[in-house]
C-alpha positions in Angstrom: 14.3 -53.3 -36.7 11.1 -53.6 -34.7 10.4 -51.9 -31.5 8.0 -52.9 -28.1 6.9 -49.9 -26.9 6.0 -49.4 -23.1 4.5 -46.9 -21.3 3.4 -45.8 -24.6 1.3 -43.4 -23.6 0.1 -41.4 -26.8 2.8 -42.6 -29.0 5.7 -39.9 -29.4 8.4 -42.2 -28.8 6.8 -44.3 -31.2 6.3 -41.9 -34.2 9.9 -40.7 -33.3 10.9 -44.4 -34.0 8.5 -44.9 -36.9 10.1 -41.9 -38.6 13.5 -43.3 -37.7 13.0 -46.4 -39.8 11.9 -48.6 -37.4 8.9 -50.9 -37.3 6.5 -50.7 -34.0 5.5 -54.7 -33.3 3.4 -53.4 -30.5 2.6 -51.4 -27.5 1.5 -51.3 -23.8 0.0 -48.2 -21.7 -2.9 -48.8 -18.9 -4.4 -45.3 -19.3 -8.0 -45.2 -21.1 -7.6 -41.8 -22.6 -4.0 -41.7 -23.4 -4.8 -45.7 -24.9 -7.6 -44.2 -26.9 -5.4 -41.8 -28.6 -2.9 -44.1 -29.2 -5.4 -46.3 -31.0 -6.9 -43.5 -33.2 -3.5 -42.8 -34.4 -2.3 -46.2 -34.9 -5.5 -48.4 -35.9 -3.3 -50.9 -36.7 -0.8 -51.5 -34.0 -1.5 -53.6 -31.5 -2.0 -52.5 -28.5 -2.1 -54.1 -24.6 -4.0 -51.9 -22.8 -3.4 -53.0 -19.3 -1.3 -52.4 -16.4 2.4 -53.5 -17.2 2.4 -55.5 -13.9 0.1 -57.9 -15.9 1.8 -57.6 -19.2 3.7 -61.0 -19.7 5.0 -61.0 -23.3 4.9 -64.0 -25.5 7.0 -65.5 -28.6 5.7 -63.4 -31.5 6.2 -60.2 -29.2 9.9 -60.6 -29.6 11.6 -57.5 -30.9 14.8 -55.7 -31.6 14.5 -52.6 -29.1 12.3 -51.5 -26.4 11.6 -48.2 -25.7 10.0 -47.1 -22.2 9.5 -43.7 -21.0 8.6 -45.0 -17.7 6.6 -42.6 -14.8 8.9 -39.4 -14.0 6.8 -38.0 -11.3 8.8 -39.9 -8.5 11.8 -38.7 -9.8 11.1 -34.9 -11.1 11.6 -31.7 -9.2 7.9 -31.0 -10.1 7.0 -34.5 -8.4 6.9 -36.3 -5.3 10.5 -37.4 -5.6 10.1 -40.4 -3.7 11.5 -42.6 -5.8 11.1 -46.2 -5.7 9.3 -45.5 -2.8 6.5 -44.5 -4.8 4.9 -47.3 -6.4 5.1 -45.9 -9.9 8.7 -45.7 -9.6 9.4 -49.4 -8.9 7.8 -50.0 -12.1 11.3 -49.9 -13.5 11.6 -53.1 -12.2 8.8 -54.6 -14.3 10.5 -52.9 -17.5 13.5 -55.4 -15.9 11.1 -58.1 -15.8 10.3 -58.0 -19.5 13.7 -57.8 -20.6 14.3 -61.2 -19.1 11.1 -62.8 -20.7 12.2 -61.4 -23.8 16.1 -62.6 -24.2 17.3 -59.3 -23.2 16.8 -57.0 -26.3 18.3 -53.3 -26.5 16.7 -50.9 -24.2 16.1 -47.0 -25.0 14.7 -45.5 -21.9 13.2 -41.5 -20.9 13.3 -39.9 -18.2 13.4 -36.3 -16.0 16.8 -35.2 -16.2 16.8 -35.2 -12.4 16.6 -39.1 -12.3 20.5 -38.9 -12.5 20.9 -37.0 -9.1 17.7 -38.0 -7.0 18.6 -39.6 -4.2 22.1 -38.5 -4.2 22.6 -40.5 -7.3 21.5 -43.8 -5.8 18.4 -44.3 -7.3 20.2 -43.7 -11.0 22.9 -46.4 -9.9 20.8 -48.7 -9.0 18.9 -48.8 -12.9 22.8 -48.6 -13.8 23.2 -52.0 -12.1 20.3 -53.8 -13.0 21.1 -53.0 -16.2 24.9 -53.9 -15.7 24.0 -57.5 -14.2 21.9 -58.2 -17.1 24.8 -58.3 -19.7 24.3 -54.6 -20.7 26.0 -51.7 -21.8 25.2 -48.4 -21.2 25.2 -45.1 -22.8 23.0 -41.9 -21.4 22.9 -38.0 -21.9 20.7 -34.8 -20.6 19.4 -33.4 -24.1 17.5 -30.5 -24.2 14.4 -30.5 -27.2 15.4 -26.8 -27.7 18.3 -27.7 -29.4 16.5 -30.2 -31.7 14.8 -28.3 -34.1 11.4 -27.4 -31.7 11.1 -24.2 -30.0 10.4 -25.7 -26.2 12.9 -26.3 -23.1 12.4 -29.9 -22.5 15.5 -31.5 -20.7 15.5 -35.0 -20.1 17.7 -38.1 -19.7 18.0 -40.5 -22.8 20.1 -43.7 -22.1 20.3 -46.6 -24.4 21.3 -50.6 -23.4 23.3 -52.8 -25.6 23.9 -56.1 -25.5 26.9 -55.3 -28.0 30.2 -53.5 -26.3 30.6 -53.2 -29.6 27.6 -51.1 -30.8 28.0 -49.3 -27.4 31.4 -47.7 -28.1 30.5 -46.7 -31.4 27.1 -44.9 -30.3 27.6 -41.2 -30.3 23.9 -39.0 -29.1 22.9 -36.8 -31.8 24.6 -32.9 -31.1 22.1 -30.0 -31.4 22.2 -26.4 -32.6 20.7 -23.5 -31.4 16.9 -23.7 -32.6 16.3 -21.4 -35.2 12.4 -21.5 -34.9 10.1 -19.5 -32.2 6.5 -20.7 -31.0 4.9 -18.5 -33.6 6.4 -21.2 -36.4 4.2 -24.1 -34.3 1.5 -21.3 -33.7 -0.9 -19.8 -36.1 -1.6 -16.3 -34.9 -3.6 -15.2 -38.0 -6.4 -18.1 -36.8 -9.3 -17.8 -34.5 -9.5 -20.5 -32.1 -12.7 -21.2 -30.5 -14.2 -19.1 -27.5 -13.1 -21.4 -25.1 -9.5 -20.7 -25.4 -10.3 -17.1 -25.1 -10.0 -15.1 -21.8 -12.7 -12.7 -20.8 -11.9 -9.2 -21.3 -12.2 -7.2 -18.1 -11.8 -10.4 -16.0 -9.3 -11.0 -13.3 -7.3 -13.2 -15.6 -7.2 -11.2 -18.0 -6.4 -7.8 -16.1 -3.5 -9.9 -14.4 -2.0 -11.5 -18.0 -2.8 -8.0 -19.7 -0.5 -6.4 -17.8 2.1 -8.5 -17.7 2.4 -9.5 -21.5 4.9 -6.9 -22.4 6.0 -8.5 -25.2 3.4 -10.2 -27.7 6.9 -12.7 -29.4 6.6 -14.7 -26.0 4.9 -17.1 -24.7 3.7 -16.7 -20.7 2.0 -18.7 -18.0 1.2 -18.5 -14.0 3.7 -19.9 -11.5 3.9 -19.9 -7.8 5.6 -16.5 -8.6 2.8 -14.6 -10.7 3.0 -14.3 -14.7 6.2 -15.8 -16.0 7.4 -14.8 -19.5 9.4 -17.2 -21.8 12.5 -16.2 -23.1 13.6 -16.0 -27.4 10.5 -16.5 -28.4 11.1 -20.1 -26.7 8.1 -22.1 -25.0 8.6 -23.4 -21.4 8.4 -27.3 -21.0 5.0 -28.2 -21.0 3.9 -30.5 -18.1 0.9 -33.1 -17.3 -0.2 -30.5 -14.9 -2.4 -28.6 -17.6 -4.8 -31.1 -17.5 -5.6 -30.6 -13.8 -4.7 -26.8 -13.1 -6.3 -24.9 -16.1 -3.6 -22.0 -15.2 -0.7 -24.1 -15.8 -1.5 -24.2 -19.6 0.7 -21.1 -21.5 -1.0 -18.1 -22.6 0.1 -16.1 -26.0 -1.6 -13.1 -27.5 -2.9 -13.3 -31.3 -4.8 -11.2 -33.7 -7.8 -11.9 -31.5 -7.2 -11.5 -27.7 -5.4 -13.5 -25.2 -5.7 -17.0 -24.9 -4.4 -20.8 -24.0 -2.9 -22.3 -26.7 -4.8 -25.1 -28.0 -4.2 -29.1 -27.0 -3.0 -29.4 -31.1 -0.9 -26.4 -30.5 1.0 -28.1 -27.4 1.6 -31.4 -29.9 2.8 -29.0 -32.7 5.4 -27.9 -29.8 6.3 -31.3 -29.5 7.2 -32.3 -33.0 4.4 -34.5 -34.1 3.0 -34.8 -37.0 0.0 -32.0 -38.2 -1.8 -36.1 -38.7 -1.8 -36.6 -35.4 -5.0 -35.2 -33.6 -7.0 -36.0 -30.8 -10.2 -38.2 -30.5 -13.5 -37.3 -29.0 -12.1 -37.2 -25.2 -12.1 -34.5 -22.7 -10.0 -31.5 -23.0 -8.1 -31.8 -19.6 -7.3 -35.4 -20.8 -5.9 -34.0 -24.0 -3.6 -31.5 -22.2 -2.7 -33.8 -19.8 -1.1 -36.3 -22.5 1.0 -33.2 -24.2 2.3 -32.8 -21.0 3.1 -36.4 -20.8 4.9 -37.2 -24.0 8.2 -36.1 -25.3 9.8 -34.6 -27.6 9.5 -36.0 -31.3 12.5 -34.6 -33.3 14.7 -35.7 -30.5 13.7 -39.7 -30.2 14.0 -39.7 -33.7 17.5 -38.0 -34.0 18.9 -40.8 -31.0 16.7 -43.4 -33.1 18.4 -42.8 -35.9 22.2 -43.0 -34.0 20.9 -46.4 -33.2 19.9 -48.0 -36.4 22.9 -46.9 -37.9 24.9 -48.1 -35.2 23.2 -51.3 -35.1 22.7 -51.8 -38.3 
């Protein structure tokens, strides 16, 4: 089965679906950076790099599935939470638009979990309808990436569209387990990273983590609140945010000092691939897009719920 991908961003849905079984036909995303990962990774997908709002699909773009992870600032508690008052949030309606051009194919849409209750639960029943008018039937769960097999809190909403009552009764979302792995099976310890990671000894930083690092199995990072540890050896969700505030990105402790973990560390807490790595872009842009993407291991356990349901 062959997959459109929108707001494609780096391409974790993707690889998700990739390692599923599926086939990616092609992909859309409008950010430079994020588009010039994408492309480094997968030379030879092809890409529209431009704004979705220009994006009108034609015959040979026809596919099985469509997968969007579509803008969850206007709907996340870390956000504005306007909604589809913000203008990124009425791009839903363009995912809605290309649906129809495309004879209606299954949807598999990501969100924040809080997309369910913002706005009261209005704003959720209103993608409910428009998916509901359309012919479609829906399934959707709050699935943590903990339980997955990768050792970060990631809740978010999954919710797949079928054309097929038929398909839809029989889906069932993947059940987790308790993760048996810690951050220190994504993070090499043993390995010096370069100075830039590294926080000056004696510095302000430094005196404030120091003293608050109790316990060298966790992971920590500032808040509104002052140094927040993570719990069983379990990474907090890691947000766009690092690419603009440099003291949003988690700090660990290794055989060297304390530091940030690395761009490539944030992906290995994420499930990709050790083959996926960054091009030549700047570092804030790298964090930035770990922030942004999901959760491998967990599109690819709903992925492959799908193709064996649809199949």
């Amino acid at each position: 089965m062959k997959i459109g991908s929108l707001f494609s961003g780096i391409g974790g849905i993707d690889i998700g679906f990739l390692q599923a079984g599926f086939t990616v036909a092609w992909a859309n995303d409008c950010d430079p950076q994020a588009c010039k990962t994408y492309r480094f990774n997968f030379p030879n997908i092809k890409l529209y790099e431009m704004d979705i709002c220009r994006y009108n699909p034609t015959e040979p773009d026809h596919v099985d599935v469509i997968t969007a992870g579509f803008p969850c600032q206007p709907f996340s508690i870390c956000g504005s939470q306007n909604g589809f008052s913000d203008k990124r949030g009425v791009l839903f309606f363009e995912i809605m638009r290309i649906a129809d051009m495309l004879n209606h194919p299954i949807f598999f849409l990501e969100n924040v979990a809080n997309i369910t209750d913002h706005n009261d639960g209005k704003t959720f029943n209103i993608i409910h309808n428009e998916l509901s008018e359309r012919g479609y039937f829906i399934r959707y769960a709050i699935m943590d990436a903990c339980r997955y097999g990768i050792p970060q809190h990631r809740t978010r909403m999954y919710l797949i569209a079928f054309k097929n009552e038929r398909d839809c009764n029989a889906f069932l979302f993947p059940l987790g387990q308790d993760c048996e792995k810690n951050i220190f099976d994504c993070i090499d310890r043993t390995h010096k990273q370069d100075e830039k990671f590294y926080i000056k000894e004696g510095s302000a930083t430094y005196m404030q983590l120091i003293s608050a690092m109790k316990d060298p199995a966790q992971i920590y990072r500032f808040s509104d609140f002052g140094v927040q540890s993570g719990k069983n050896g379990i990474s907090f969700t890691l947000k766009a945010n690092m690419g603009t505030w440099r003291n949003r990105i988690p700090y660990i402790r290794d055989d060297y000092g304390i530091r940030m973990i690395t761009p490539q560390e944030c992906l290995a807490l994420q499930g990709f691939p050790e083959n996926f790595v960054f091009p030549s872009i700047p570092i804030a842009s790298a964090y930035k897009q770990c922030g942004n993407t999901v959760a491998v291991p967990v599109i690819k356990a709903i992925a492959k719920e799908m193709l064996n349901t649809c199949m």
